[in-house]
C-alpha positions in Angstrom: -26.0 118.8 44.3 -29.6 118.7 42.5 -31.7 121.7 43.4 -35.5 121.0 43.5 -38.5 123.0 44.2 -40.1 122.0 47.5 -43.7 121.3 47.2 -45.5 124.5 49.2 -49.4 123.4 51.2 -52.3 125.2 50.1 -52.6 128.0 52.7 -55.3 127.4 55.8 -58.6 129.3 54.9 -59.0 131.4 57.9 -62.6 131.6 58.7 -64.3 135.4 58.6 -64.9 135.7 62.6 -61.2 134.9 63.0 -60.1 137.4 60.6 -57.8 138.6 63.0 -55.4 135.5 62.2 -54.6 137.0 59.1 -52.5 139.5 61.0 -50.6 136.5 62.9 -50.2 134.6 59.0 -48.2 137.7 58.2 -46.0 137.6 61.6 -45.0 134.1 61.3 -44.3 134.5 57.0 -42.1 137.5 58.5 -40.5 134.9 61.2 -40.0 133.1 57.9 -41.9 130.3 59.9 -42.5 127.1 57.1 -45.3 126.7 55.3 -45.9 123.6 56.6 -45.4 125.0 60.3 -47.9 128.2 59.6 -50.3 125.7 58.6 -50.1 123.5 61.8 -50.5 126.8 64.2 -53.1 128.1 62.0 -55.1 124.9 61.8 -54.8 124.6 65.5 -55.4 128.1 66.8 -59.2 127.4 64.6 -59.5 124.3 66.2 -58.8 125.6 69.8 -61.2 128.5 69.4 -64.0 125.9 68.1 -63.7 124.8 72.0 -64.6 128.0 73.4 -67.0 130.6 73.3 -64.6 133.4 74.4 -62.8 135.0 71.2 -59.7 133.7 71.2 -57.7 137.3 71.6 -59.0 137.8 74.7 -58.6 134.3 76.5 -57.2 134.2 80.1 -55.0 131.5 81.7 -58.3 129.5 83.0 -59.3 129.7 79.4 -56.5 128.0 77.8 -57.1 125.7 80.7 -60.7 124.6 79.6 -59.5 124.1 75.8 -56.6 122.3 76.9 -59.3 119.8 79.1 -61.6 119.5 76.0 -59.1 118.8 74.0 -57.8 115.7 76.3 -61.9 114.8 76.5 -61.7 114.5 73.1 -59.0 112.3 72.5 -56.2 114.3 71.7 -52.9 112.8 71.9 -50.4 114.3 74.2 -48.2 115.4 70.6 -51.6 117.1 69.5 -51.9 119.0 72.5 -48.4 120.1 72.5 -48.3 121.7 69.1 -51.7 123.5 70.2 -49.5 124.5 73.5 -46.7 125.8 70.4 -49.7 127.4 68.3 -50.7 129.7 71.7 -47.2 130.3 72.7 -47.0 131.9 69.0 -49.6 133.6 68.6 -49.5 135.5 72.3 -45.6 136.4 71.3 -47.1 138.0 68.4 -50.1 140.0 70.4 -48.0 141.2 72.8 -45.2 142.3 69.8 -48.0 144.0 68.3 -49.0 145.8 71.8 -52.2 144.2 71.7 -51.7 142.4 75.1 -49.3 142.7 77.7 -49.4 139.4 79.4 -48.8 135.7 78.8 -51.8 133.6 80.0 -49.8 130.5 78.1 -46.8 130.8 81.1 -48.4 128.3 83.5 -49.2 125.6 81.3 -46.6 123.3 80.9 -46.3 121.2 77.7 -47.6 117.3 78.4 -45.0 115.0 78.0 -44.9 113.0 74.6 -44.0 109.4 74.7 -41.7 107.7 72.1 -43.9 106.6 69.4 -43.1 103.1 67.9 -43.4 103.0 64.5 -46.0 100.1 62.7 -44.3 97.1 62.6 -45.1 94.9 59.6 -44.3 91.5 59.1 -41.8 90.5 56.4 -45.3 88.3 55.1 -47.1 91.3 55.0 -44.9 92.9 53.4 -44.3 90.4 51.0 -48.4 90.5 50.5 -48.3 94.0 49.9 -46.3 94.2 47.4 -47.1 91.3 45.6 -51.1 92.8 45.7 -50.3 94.8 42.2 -51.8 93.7 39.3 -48.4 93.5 37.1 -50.6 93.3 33.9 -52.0 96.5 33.8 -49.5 100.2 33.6 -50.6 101.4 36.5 -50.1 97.9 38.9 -46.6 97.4 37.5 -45.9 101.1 38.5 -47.6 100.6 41.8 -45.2 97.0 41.8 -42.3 98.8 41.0 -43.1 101.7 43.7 -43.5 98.7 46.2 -39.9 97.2 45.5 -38.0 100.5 45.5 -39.2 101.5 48.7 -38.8 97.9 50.4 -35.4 97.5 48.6 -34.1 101.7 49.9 -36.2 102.5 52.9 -37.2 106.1 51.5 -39.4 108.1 52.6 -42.6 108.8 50.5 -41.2 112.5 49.0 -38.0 111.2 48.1 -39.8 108.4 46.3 -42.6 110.6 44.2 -40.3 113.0 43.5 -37.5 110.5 42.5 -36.5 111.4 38.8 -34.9 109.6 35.9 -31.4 111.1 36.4 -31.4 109.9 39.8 -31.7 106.3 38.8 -28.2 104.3 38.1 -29.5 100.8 37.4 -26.2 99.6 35.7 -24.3 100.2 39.3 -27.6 99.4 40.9 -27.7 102.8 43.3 -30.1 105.5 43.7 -28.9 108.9 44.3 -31.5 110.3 46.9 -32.0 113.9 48.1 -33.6 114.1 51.2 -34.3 116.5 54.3 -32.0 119.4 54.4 -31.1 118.9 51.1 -28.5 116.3 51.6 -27.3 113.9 49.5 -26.9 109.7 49.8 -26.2 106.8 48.0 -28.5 103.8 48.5 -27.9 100.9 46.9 -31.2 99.3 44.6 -30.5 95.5 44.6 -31.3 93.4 41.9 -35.2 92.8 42.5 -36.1 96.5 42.4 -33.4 97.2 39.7 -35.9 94.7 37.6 -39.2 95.9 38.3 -37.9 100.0 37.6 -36.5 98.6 34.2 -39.5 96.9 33.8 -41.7 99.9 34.8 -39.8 102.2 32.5 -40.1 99.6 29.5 -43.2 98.8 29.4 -45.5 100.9 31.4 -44.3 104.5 31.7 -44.5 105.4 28.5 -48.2 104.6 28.1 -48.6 106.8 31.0 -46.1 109.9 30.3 -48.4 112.7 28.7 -46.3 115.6 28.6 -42.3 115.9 29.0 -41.5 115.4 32.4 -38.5 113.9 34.0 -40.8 112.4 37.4 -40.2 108.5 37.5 -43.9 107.5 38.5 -46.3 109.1 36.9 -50.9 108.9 37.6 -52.8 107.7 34.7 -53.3 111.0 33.6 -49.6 111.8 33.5 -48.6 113.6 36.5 -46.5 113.7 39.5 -48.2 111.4 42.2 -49.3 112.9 45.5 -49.1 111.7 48.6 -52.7 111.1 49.1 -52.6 109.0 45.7 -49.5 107.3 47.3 -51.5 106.5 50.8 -54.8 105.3 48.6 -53.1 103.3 46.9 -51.2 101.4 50.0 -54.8 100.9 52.1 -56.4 99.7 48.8 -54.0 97.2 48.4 -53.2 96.3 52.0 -57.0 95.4 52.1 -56.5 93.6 48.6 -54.1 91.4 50.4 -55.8 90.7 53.9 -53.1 93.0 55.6 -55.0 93.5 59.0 -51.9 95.7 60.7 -52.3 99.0 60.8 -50.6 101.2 57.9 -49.4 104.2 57.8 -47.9 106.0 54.6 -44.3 105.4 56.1 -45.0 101.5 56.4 -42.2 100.2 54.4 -39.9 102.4 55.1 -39.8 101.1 58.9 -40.4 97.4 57.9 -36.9 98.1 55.7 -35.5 99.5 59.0 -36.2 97.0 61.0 -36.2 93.7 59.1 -32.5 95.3 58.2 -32.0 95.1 61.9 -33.5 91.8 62.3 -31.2 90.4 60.0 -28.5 91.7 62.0 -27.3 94.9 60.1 -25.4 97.1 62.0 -27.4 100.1 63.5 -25.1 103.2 62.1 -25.2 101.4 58.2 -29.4 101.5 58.5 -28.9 105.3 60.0 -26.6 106.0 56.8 -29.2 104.1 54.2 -32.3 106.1 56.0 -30.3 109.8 55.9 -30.5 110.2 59.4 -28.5 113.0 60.9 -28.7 111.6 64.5 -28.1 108.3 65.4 -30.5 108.6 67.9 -33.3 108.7 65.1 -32.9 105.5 64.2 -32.2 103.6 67.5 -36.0 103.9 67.7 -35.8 100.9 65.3 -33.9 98.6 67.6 -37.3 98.7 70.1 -39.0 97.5 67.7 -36.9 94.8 66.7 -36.4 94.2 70.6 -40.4 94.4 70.8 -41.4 92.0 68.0 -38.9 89.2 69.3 -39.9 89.1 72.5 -43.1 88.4 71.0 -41.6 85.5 68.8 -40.2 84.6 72.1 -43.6 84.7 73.8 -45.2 82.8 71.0 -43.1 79.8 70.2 -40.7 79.3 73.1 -41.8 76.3 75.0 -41.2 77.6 78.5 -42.4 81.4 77.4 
């Protein structure tokens, strides 16, 4: 089993009026809530006191009520209005851990109910557009070409691909060995396309770009790791290189592998093995969207539709 560093967030810079959330920082690190999670309630609890004039510490049920409202009036989706809900339910535990307050004013509010979110579905032409946008004559567009192929070709997430290293790659059995959530192990199988374009990558563009010794597979021009805002840039750049007018999101091709697999008629617990999905449940998502897109083939080109 590999053992890798997970990449920690920069910590939320709590603003000096609301120098009282420092005390709830420490309470959650002692919960040994996530970095990630901290974070999220952090940024949240700021936003939600932005709403009102009322320091936050002393808000009432009616209160949470009004910030709840604005928040809605703003556009907030039900999911971003839960996790507010989680940030307030938090931080009143910890107030009334600390003796500071003795009653919940978050007990009435009940948390809105979130909808299953469908993820982008991208055509198998736009996804052929996409990654044929590259510029293959250049390091960095056969890197972003070869970036394109292994995702397509494995259905990884983002992470597992920018933190994929050269030990990880077999391209003689044509197999990546992929370490994902919970630091658990899978097999998934390159093909020969993408087995091509990483050989290629590794022959002829990496080393121009590798600066310092470093076992990462894709490296930025200046020799590091890629981030995942590098990653995301470099998708919308190129979906608008390509004409791509559906909307993107840094996940794209891991659901248009997902459900062109589908599609095709793969069965539904070999895609749930291939995305390291714990739950099968995870991944029947992917069979509404299949369902979805051919009722609108249906819809489209079915002469009595």
């Amino acid at each position: 089993m590999l053992n890798k560093k997970p990449r920690i967030p920069t910590p939320i810079q709590i603003p000096e009026k609301l120098s009282f959330l420092q005390g709830f920082r420490d309470y959650l690190i002692a919960q040994t809530v996530s970095p990630h999670t901290r974070n999220a309630y952090l940024s949240d609890l700021i936003q939600c006191s932005e709403c009102h004039n009322k320091a936050l510490i002393d808000w009432q049920s009616e209160d949470i009520a009004d910030v709840l409202l604005s928040l809605t009036q703003q556009g907030k989706s039900p999911r971003s209005i839960a996790r507010c809900l989680s940030a307030l339910r938090s931080f009143f535990k910890f107030l009334r851990e600390q003796k500071l307050r003795s009653d919940n004013p978050v007990a009435s509010h009940r948390t809105p109910k979130i909808g299953r979110a469908l993820p982008k579905d991208l055509s198998e032409q736009d996804v052929e557009a996409l990654i044929l946008a590259p510029d293959t004559s250049t390091a960095l567009g056969l890197r972003d070409r070869a970036m394109f192929e292994v995702l397509y070709a494995c259905g990884l997430r983002v992470s597992e691909l920018l933190n994929l290293r050269l030990e990880l790659i077999n391209l003689k059995q044509g197999y990546l060995r992929i370490v994902g959530k919970g630091n658990k192990e899978r097999l998934v199988p390159l093909g020969q396309v993408a087995s091509e374009w990483i050989e290629r990558y590794l022959a002829q563009a990496r080393p121009s770009l590798y600066k310092s010794a470093t076992d990462y597979v894709f490296l930025t021009q200046q020799g590091g790791i890629m981030s995942r805002q590098n990653f995301w840039y470099a998708i919308k750049r190129y979906a608008l290189q390509a004409g791509i007018q559906a909307e993107l999101s840094p996940h794209t091709m891991r659901h248009a592998f997902a459900t062109h697999l589908l599609n095709h008629g793969a069965d539904l617990r070999v895609v749930q093995v291939l995305l390291g999905h714990s739950d099968l449940s995870t991944t029947q998502i992917y069979t509404h969207v299949a369902q979805v897109r051919m009722q609108q083939l249906h819809a489209e080109f079915h002469p009595r539709a």
